[in-house]
Biotite code that builds the C-alpha atoms (Angstrom):
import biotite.structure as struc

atoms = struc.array([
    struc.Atom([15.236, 24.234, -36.440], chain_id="A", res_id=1, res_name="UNK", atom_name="CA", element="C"),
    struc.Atom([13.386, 21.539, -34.795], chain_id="A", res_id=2, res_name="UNK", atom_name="CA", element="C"),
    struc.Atom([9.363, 22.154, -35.402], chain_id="A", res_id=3, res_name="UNK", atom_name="CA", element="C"),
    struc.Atom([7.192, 21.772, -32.686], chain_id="A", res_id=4, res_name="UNK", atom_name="CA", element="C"),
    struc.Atom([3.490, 20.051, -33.063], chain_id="A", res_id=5, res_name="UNK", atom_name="CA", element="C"),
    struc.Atom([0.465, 19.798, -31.425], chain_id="A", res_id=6, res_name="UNK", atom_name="CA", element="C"),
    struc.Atom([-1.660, 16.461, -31.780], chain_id="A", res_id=7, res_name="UNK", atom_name="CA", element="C"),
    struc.Atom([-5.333, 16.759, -30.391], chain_id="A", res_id=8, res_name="UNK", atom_name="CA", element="C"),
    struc.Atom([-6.984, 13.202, -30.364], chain_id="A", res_id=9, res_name="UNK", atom_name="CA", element="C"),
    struc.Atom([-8.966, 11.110, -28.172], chain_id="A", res_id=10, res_name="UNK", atom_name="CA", element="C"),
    struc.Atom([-8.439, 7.603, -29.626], chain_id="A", res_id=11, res_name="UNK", atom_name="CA", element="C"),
    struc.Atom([-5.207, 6.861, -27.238], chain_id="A", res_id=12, res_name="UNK", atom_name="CA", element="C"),
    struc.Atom([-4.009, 4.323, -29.943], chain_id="A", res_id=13, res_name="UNK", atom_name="CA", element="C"),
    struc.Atom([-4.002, 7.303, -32.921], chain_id="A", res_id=14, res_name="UNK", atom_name="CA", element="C"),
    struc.Atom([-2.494, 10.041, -30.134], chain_id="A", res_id=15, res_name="UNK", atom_name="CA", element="C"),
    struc.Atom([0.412, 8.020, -28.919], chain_id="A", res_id=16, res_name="UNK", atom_name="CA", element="C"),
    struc.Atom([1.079, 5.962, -32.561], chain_id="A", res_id=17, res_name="UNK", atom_name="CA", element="C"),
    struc.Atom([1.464, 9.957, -34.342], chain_id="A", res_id=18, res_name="UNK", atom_name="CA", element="C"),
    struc.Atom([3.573, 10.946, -31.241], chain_id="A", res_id=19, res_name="UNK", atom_name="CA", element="C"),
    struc.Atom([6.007, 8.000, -31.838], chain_id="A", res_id=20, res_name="UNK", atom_name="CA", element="C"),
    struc.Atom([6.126, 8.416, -35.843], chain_id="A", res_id=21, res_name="UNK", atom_name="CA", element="C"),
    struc.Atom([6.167, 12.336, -36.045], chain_id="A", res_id=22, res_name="UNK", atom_name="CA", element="C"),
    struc.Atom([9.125, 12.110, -33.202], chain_id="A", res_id=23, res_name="UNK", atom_name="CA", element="C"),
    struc.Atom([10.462, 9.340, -35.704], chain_id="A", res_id=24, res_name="UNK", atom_name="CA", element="C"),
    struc.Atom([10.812, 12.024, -37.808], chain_id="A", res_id=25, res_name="UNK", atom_name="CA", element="C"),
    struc.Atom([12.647, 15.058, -36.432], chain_id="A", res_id=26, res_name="UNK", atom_name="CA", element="C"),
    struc.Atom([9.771, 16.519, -34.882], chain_id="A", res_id=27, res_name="UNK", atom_name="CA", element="C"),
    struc.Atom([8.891, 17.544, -31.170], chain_id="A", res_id=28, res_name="UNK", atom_name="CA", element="C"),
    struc.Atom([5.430, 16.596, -30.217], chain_id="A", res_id=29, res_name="UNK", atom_name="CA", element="C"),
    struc.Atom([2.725, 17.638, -27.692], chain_id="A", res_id=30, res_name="UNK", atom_name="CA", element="C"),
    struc.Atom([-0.426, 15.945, -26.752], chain_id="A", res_id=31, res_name="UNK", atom_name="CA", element="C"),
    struc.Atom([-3.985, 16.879, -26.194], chain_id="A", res_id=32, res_name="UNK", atom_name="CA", element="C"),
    struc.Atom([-6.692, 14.338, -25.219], chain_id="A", res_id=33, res_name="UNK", atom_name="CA", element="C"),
    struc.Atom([-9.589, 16.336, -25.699], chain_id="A", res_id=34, res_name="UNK", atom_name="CA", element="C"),
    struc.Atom([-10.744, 19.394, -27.540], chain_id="A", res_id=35, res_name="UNK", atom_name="CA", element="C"),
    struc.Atom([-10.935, 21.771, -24.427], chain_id="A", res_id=36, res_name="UNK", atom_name="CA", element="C"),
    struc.Atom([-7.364, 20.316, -23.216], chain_id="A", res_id=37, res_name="UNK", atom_name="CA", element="C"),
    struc.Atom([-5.766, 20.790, -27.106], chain_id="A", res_id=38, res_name="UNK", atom_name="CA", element="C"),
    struc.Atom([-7.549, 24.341, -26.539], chain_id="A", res_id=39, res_name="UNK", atom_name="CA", element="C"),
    struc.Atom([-6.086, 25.418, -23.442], chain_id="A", res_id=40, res_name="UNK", atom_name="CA", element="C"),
    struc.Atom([-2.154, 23.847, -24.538], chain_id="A", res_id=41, res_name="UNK", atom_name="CA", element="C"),
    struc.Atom([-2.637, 25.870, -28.335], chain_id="A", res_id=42, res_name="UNK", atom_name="CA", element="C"),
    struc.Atom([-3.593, 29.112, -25.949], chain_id="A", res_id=43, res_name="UNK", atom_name="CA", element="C"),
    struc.Atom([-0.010, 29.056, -23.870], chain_id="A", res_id=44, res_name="UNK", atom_name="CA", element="C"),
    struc.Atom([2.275, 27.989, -26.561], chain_id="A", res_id=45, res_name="UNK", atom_name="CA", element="C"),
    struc.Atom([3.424, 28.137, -29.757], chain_id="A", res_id=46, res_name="UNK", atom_name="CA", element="C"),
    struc.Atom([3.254, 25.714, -32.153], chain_id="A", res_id=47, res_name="UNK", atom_name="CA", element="C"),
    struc.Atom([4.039, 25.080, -35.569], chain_id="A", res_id=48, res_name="UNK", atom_name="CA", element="C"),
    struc.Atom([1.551, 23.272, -36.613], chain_id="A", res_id=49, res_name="UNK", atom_name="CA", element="C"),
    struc.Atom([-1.493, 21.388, -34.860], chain_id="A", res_id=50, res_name="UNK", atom_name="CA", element="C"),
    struc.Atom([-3.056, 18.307, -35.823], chain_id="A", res_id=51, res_name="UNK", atom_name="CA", element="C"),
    struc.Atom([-6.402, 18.162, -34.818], chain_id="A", res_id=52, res_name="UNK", atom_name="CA", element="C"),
    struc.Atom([-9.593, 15.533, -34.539], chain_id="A", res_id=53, res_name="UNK", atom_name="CA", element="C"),
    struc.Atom([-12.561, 16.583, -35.545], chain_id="A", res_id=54, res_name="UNK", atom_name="CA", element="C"),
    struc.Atom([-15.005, 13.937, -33.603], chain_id="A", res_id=55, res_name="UNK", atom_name="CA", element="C"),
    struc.Atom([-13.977, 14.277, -30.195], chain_id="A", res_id=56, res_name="UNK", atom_name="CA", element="C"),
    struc.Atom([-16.180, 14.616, -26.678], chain_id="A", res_id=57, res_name="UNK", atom_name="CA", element="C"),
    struc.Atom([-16.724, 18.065, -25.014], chain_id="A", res_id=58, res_name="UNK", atom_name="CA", element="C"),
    struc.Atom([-15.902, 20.040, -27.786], chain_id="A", res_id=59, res_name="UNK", atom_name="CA", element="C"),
    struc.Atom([-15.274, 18.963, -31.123], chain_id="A", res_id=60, res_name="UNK", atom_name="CA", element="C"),
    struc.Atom([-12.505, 20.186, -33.355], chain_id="A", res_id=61, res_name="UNK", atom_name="CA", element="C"),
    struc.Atom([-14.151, 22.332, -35.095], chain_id="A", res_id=62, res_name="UNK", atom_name="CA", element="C"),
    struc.Atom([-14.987, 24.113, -32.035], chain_id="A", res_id=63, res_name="UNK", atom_name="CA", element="C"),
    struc.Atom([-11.499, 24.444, -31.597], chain_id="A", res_id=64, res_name="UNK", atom_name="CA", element="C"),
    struc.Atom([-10.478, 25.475, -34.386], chain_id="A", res_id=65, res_name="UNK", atom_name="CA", element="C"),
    struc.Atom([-13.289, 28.305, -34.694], chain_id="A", res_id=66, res_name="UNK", atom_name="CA", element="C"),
    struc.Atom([-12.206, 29.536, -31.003], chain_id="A", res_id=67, res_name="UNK", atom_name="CA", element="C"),
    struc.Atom([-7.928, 29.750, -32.197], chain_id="A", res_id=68, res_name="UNK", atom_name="CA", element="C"),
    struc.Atom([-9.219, 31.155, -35.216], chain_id="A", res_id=69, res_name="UNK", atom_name="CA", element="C"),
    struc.Atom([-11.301, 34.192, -33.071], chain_id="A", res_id=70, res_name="UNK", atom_name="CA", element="C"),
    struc.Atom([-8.249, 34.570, -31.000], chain_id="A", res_id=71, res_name="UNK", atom_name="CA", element="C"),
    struc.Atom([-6.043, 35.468, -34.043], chain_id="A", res_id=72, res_name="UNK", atom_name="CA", element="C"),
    struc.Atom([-3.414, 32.411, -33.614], chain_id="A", res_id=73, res_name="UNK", atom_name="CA", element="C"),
    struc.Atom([-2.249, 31.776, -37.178], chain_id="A", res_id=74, res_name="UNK", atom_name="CA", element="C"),
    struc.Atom([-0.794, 28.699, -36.373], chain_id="A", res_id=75, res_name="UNK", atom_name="CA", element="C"),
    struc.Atom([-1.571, 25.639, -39.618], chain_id="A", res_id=76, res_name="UNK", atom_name="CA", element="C"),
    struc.Atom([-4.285, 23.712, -38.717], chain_id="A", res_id=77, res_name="UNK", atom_name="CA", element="C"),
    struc.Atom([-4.408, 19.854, -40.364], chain_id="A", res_id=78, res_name="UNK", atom_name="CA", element="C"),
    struc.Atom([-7.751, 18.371, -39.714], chain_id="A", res_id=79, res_name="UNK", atom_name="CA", element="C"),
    struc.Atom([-8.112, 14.804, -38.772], chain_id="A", res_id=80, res_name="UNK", atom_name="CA", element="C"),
    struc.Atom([-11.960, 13.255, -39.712], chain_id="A", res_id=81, res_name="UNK", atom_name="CA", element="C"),
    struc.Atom([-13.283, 9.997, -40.089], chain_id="A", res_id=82, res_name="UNK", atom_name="CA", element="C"),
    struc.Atom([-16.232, 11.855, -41.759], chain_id="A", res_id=83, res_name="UNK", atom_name="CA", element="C"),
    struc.Atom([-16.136, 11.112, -45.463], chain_id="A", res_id=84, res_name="UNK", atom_name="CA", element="C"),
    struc.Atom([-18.980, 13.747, -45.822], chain_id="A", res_id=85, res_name="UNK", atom_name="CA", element="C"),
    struc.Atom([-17.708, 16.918, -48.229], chain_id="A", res_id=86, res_name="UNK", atom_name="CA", element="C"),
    struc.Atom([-19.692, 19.697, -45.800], chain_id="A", res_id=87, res_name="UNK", atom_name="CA", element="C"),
    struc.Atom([-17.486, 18.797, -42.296], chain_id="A", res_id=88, res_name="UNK", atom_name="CA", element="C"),
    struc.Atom([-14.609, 19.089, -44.770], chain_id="A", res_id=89, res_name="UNK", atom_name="CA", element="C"),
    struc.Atom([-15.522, 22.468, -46.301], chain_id="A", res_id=90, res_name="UNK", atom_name="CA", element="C"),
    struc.Atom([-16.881, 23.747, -42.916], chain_id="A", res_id=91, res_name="UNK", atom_name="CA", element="C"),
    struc.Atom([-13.361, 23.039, -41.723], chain_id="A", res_id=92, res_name="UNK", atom_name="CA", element="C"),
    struc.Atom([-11.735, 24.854, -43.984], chain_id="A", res_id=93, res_name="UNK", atom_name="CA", element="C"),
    struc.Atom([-13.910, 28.096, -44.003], chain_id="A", res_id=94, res_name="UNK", atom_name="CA", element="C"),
    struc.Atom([-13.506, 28.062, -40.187], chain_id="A", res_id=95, res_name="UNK", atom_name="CA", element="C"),
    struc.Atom([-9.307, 28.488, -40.885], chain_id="A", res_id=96, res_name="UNK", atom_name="CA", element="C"),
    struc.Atom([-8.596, 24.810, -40.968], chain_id="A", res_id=97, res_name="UNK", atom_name="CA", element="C"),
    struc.Atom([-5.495, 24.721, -43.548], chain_id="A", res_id=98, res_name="UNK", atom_name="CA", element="C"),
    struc.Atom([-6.023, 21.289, -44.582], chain_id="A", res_id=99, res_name="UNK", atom_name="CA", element="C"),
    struc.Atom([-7.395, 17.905, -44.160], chain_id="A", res_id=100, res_name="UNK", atom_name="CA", element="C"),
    struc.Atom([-6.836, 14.031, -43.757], chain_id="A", res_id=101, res_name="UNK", atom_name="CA", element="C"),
    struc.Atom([-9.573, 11.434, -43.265], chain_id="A", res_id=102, res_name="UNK", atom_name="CA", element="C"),
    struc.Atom([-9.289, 8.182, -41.508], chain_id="A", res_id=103, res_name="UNK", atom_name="CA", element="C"),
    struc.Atom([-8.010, 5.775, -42.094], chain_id="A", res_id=104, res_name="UNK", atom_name="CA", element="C"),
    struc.Atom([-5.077, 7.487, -43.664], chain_id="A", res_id=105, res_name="UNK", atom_name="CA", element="C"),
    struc.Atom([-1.467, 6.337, -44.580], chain_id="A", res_id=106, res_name="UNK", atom_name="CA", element="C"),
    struc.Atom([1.593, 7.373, -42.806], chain_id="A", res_id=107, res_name="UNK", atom_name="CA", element="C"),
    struc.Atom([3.168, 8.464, -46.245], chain_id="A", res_id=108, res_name="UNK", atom_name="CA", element="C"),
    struc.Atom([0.273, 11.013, -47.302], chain_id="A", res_id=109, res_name="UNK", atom_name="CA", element="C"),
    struc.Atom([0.379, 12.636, -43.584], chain_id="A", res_id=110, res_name="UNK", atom_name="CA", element="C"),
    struc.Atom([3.905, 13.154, -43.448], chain_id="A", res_id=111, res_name="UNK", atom_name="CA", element="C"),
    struc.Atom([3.887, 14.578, -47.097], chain_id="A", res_id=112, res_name="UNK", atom_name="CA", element="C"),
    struc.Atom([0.503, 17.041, -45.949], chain_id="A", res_id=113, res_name="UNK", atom_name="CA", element="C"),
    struc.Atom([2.788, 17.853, -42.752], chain_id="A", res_id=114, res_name="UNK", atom_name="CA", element="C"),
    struc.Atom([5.808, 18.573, -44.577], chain_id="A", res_id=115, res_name="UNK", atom_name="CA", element="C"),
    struc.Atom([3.617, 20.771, -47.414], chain_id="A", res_id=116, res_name="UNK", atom_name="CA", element="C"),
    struc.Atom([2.078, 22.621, -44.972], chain_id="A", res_id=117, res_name="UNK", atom_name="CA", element="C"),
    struc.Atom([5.335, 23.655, -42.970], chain_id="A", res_id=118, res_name="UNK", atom_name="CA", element="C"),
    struc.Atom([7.294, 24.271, -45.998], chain_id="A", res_id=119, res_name="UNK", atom_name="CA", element="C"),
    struc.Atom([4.562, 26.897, -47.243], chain_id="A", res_id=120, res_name="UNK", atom_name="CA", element="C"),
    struc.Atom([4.895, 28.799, -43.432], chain_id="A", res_id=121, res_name="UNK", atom_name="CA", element="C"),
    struc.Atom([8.768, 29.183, -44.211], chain_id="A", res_id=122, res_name="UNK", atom_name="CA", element="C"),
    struc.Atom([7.806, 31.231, -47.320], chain_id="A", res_id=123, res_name="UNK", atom_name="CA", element="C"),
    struc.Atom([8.740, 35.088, -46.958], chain_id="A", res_id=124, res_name="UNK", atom_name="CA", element="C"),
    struc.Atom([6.842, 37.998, -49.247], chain_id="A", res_id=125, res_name="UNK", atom_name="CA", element="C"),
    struc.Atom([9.819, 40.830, -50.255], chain_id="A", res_id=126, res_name="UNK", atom_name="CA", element="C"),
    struc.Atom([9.848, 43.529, -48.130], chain_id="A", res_id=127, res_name="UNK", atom_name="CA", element="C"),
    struc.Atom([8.815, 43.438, -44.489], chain_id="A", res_id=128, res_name="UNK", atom_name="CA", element="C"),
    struc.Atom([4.951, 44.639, -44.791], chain_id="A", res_id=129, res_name="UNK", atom_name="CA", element="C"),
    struc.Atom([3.031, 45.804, -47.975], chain_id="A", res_id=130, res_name="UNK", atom_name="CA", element="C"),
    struc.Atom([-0.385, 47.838, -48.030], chain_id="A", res_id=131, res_name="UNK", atom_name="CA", element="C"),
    struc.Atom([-3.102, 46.096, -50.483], chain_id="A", res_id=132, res_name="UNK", atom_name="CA", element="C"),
    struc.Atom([-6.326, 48.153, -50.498], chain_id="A", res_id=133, res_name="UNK", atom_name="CA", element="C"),
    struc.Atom([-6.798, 49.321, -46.788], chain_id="A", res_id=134, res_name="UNK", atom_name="CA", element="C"),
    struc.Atom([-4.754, 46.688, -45.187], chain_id="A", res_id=135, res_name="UNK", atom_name="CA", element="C"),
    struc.Atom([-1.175, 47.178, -44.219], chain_id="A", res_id=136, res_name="UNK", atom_name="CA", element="C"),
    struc.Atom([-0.055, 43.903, -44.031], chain_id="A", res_id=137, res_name="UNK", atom_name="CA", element="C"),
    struc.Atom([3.385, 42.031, -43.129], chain_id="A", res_id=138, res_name="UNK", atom_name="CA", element="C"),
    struc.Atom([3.414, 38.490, -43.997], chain_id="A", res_id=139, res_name="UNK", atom_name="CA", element="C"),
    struc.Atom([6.499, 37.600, -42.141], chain_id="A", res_id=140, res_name="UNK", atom_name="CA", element="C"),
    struc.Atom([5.368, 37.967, -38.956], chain_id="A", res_id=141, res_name="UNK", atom_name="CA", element="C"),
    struc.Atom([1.098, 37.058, -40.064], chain_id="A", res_id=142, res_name="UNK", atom_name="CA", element="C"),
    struc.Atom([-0.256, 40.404, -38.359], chain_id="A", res_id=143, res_name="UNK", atom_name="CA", element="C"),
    struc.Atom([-2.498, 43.067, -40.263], chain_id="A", res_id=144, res_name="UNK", atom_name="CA", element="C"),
    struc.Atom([-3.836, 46.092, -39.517], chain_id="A", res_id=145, res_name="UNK", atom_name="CA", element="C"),
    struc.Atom([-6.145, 48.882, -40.754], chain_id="A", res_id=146, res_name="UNK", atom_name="CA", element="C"),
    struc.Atom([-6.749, 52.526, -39.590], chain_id="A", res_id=147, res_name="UNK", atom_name="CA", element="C"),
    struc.Atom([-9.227, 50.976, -36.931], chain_id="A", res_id=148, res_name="UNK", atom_name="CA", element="C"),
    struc.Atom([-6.240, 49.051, -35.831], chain_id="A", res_id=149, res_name="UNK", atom_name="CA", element="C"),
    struc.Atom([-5.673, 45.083, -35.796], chain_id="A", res_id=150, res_name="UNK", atom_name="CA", element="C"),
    struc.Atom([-6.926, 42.761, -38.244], chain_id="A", res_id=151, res_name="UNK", atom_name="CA", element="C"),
    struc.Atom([-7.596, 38.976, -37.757], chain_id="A", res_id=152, res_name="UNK", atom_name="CA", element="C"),
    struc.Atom([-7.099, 36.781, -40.473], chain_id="A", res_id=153, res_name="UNK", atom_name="CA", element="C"),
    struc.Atom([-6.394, 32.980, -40.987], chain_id="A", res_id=154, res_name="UNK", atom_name="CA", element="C"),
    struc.Atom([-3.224, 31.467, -42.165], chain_id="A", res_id=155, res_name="UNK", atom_name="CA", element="C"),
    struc.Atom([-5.090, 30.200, -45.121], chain_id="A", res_id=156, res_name="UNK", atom_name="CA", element="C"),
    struc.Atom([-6.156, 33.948, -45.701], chain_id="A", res_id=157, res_name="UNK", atom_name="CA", element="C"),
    struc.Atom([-2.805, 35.345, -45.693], chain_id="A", res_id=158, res_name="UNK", atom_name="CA", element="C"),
    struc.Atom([-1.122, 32.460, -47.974], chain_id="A", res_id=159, res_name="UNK", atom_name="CA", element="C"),
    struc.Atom([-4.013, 33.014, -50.666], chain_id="A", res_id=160, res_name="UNK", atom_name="CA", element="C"),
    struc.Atom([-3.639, 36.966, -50.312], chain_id="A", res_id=161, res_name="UNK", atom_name="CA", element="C"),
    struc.Atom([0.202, 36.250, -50.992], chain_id="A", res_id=162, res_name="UNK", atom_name="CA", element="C"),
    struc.Atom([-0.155, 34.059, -54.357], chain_id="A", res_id=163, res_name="UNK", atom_name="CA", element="C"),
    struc.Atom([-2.652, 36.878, -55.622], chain_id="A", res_id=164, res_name="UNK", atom_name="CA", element="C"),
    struc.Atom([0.473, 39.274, -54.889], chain_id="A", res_id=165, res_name="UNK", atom_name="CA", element="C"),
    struc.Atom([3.023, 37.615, -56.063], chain_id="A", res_id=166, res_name="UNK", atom_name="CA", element="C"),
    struc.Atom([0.774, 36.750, -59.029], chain_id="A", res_id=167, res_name="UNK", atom_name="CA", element="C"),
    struc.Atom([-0.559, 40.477, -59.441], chain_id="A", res_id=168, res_name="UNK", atom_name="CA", element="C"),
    struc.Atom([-1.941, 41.914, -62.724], chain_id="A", res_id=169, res_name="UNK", atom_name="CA", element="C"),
    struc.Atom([-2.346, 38.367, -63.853], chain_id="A", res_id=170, res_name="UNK", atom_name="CA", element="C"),
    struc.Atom([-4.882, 35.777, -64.007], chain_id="A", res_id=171, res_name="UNK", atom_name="CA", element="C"),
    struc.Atom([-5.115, 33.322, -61.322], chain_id="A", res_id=172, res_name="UNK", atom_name="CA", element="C"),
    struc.Atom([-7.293, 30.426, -61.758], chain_id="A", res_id=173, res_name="UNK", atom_name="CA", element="C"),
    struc.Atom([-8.732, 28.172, -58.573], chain_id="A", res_id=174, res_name="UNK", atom_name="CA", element="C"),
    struc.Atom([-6.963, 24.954, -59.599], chain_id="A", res_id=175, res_name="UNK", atom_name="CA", element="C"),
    struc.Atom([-3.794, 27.423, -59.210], chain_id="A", res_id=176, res_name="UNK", atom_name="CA", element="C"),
    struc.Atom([-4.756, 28.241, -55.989], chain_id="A", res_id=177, res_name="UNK", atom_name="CA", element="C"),
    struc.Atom([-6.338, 25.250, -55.183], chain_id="A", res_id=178, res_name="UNK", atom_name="CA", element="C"),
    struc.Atom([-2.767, 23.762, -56.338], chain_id="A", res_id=179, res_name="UNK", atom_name="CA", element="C"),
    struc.Atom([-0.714, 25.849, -54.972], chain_id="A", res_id=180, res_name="UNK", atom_name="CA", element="C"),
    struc.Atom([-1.563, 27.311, -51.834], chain_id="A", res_id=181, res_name="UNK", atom_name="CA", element="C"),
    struc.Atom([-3.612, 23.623, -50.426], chain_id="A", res_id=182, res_name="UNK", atom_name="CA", element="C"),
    struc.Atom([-0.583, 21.962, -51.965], chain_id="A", res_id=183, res_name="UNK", atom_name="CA", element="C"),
    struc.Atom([-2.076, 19.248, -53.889], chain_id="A", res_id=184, res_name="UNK", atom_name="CA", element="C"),
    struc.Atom([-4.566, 18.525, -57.314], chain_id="A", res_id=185, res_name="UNK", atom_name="CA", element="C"),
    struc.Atom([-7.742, 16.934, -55.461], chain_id="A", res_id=186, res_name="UNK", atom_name="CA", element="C"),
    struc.Atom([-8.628, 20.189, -53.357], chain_id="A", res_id=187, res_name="UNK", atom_name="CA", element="C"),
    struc.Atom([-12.449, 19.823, -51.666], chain_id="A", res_id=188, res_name="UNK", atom_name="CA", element="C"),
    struc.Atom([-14.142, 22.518, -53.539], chain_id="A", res_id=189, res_name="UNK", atom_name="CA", element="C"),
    struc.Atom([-13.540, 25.215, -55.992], chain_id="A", res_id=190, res_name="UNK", atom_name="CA", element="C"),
    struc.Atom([-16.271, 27.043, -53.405], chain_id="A", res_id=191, res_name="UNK", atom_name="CA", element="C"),
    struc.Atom([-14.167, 27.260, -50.852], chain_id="A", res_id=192, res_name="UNK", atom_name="CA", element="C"),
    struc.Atom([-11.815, 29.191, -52.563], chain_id="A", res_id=193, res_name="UNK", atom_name="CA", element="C"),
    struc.Atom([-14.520, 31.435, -53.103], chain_id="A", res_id=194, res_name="UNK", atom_name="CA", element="C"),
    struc.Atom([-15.454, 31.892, -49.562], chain_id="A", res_id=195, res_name="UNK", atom_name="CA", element="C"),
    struc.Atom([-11.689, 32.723, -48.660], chain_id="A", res_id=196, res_name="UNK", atom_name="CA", element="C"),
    struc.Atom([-11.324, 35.635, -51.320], chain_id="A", res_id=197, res_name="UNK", atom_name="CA", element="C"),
    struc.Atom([-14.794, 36.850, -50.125], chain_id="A", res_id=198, res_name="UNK", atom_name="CA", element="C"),
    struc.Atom([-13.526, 36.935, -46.788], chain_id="A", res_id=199, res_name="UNK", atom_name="CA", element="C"),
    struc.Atom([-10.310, 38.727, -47.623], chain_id="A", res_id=200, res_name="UNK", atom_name="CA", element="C"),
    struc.Atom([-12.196, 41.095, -49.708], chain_id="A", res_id=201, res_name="UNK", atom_name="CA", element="C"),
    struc.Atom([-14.276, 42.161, -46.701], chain_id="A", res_id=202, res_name="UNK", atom_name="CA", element="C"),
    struc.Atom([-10.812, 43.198, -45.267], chain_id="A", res_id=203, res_name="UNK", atom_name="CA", element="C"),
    struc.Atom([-8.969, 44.809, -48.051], chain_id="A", res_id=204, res_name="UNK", atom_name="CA", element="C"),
    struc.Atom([-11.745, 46.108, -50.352], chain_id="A", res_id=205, res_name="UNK", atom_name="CA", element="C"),
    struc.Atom([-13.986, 49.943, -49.639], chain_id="A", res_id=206, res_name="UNK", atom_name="CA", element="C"),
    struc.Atom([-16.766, 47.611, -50.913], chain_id="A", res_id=207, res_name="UNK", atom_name="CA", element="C"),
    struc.Atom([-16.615, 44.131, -50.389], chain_id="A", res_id=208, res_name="UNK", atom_name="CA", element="C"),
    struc.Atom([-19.675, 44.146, -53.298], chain_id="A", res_id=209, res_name="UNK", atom_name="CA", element="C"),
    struc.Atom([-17.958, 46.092, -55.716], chain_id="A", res_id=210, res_name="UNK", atom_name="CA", element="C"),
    struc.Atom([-14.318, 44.932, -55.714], chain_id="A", res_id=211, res_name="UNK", atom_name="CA", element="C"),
    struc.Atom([-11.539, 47.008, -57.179], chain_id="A", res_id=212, res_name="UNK", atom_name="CA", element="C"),
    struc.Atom([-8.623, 45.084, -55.575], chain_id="A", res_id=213, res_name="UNK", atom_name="CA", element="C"),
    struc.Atom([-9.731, 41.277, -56.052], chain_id="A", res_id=214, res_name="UNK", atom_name="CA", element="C"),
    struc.Atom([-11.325, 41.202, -59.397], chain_id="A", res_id=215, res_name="UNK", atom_name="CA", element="C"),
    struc.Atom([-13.548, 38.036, -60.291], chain_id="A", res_id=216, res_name="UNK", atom_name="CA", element="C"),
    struc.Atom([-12.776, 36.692, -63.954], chain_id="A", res_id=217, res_name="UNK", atom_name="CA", element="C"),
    struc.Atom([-15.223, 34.866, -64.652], chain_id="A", res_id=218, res_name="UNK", atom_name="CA", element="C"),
    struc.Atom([-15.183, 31.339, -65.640], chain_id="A", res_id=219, res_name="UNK", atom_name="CA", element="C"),
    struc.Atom([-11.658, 31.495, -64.942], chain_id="A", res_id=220, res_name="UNK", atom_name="CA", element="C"),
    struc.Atom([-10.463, 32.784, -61.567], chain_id="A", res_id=221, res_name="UNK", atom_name="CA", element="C"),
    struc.Atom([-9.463, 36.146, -59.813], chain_id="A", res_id=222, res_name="UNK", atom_name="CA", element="C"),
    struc.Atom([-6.936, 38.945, -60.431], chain_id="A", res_id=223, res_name="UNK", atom_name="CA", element="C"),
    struc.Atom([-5.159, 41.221, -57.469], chain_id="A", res_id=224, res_name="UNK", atom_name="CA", element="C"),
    struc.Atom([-4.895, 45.055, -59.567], chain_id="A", res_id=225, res_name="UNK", atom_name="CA", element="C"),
    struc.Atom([-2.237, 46.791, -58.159], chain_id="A", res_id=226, res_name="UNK", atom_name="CA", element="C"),
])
């Protein structure tokens, strides 16, 4: 299977120099110039992953990826920043991003995020669709649902919520997660792992407060009861 990717950038030098290397290696590539453009291209097709700029004129990528996000399109998000600053990084992330590079960055450590990131998507859970608290949901396909119908969650959401499963009844700590599900050691923030599992709470829990599903072990890390 050849993947297909979407690169969003509006430094003509970066766009056409990832084009040449990611088609280099295997991969079919797309091109957006500008955030409303890479908007409009993610909107009628599919991609399997979409590397996106985060400084760019008209609407940033953050703006993008908030607005794919709100849409429901799971697709892996790889943020590219020239911001060294920790809160565009985290913001990124909490808004569905699934990970990020910052300029300048080597050839070697994209490729490896690219191929870490696509490698995770290939996963399968057992079974085609489980139920976990009042979510029925199948990760093959990405989609959720509760009685009030159709669920949105990120990518990043479903990977986490599938560790916890696989890892239920036990202990998992946020370098695990941090670990595996970002796919490397130096992970942004042990907060934004927090932010994720409150946000999947609010879709799986009665009470997001009082959690019964996602348990908080404190000091240490989270547990999925099942």
């Amino acid at each position: 299977m050849q993947y297909k990717i979407l690169v969003v950038d509006d430094e003509p030098n970066m766009r056409l120099g990832l084009k040449d290397n990611l088609e280099f290696e295997g991969y079919a590539v797309d091109l957006g110039d500008n955030g409303i453009d890479g908007l409009n291209l993610i909107l009628k097709n599919s991609y399997h992953l979409i590397l996106l700029d985060v400084m760019m004129p008209g609407m940033s990528g953050l703006d993008v990826c908030k607005k794919v996000r709100e849409k429901g399109i799971a697709t892996p998000i790889l943020l590219l920043t020239a911001k060294s600053e920790e809160m565009d990084k985290v913001l990124g992330l909490e808004l569905g991003a699934d990970d990020y590079v910052t300029k300048p960055f080597g050839l070697r450590e994209l490729l490896a995020r690219i191929k870490a990131i696509l490698r995770r998507g290939e996963l399968k859970a057992p079974g085609a669709s489980t139920t976990i608290g009042k979510l029925s949901v199948n990760f093959e396909t990405y989609t959720s649902e509760n009685t009030a119908g159709p669920v949105r969650m990120s990518h990043k959401e479903y990977e986490i919520l599938h560790y916890l499963l696989q890892r239920k009844n036990e202990i998992v700590t946020r370098h695990d997660l941090l670990q595996q599900v970002w796919g490397y050691d130096e992970a942004p923030t042990t907060r934004t792992v927090d932010n994720f599992i409150v946000k999947i709470r609010q879709k799986i829990e009665e009470d997001a407060n009082d959690p019964k599903i996602i348990i908080t072990v404190h000091g240490t890390g989270y547990k999925l009861i099942r």
